[in-house]
N, C-alpha and C positions, 0 to 999 in steps of 0.2 A: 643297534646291532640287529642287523635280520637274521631269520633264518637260511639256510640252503635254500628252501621249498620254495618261500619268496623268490630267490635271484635263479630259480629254472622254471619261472614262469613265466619270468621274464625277459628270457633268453628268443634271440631270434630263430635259435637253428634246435628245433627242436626234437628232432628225429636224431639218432642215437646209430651213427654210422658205424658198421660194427666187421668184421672180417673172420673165418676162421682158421684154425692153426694149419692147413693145409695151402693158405694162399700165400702166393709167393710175395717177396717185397716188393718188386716190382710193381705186383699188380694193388699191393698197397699204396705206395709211396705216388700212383697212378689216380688211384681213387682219392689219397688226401689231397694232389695236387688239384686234380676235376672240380673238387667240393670246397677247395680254400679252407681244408684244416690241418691241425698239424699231430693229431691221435686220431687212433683208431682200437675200438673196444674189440677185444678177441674174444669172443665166444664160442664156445665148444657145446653142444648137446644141450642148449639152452642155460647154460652155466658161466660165467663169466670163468675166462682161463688165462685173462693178461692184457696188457695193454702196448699197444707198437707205436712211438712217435718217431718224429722226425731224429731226434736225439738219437733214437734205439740207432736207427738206419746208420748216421754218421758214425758211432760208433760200436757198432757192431758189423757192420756191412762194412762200407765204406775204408775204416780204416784196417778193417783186416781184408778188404780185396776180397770179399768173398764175391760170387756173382750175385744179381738182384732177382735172376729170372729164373734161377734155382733151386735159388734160399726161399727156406717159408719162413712164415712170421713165427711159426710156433718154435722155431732155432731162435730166433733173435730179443723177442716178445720178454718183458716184463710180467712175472709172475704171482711175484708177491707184494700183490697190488694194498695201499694204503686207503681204507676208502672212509668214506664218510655218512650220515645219514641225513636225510631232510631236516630231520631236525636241528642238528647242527647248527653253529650261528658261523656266523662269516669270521670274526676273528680267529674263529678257531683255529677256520679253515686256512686263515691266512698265516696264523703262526704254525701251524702241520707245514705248508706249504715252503714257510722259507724255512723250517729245522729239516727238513729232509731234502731240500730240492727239487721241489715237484713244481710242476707246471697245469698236471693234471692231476684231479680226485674225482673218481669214479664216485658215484652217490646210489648208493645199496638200502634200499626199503624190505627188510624180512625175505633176505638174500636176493632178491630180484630186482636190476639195473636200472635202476628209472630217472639217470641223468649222466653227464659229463663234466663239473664244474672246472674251469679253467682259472690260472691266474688271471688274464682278462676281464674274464666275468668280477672276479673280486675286487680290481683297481676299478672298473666302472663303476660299481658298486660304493666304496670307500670314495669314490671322488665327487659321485650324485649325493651320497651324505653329507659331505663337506659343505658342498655349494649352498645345502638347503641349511645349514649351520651357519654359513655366513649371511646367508639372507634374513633367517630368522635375527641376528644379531644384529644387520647394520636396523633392520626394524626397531629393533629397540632401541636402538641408539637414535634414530631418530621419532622414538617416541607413538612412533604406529604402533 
């Protein structure tokens, strides 16, 4: 069981894409597209103030018909964000994750942002331990 800290250091994308409540979705749902992700951290005055995914869009945009090139994120934006800390171990994360329905946990060090952990991240994570579990076993099974 690792910690968070472990699995965003060893995360590819490591720079922490972030939007503020002034942009519109458009020019969100523009940026996630550009960058192949699918959140976007809302920061207000160096403060973390919500998080916008692709979810928010579908269902707050999308199906109320509102326009994309009008709407900001800070109408749309998840607020009462669920977060996590480095310390953390990955199960945790992973049972946070499927009791509430998140896909993202925001990773908060003495209130200050210094990750995005994804469902993603955690199944890679849970599946490289596996692997090295079975390896270690058929080892011993056959006696290496």
């Amino acid at each position: 069981m690792k910690a968070v800290a472990e699995i965003l250091k060893a995360k590819t994308h490591v720079s922490i894409i972030s939007v503020n409540p002034e942009t519109t979705v458009l020019e969100a749902i523009t940026l996630m597209t550009d960058t192949d992700i699918s959140a976007l951290m809302v920061i207000e005055n160096g403060q973390v103030a919500g998080i916008v995914t692709e979810r928010d869009y579908v269902r707050r945009v999308a199906r109320l018909q509102l326009a994309p090139d009008v709407t900001t994120v800070g109408a749309v934006m998840t607020r009462n964000l669920i977060t996590v800390t480095p310390k953390d171990h990955t199960r945790f994360c992973m049972q946070l994750m499927i009791e509430k329905n998140l896909r993202h946990l925001p990773v908060l060090e003495d209130g200050k942002l210094v990750g995005l952990l994804s469902i993603r991240d955690l199944v890679k994570d849970v599946v490289a331990e596996q692997e090295g579990l079975i390896n270690h076993l058929e080892q011993y099974i056959r006696g290496e």
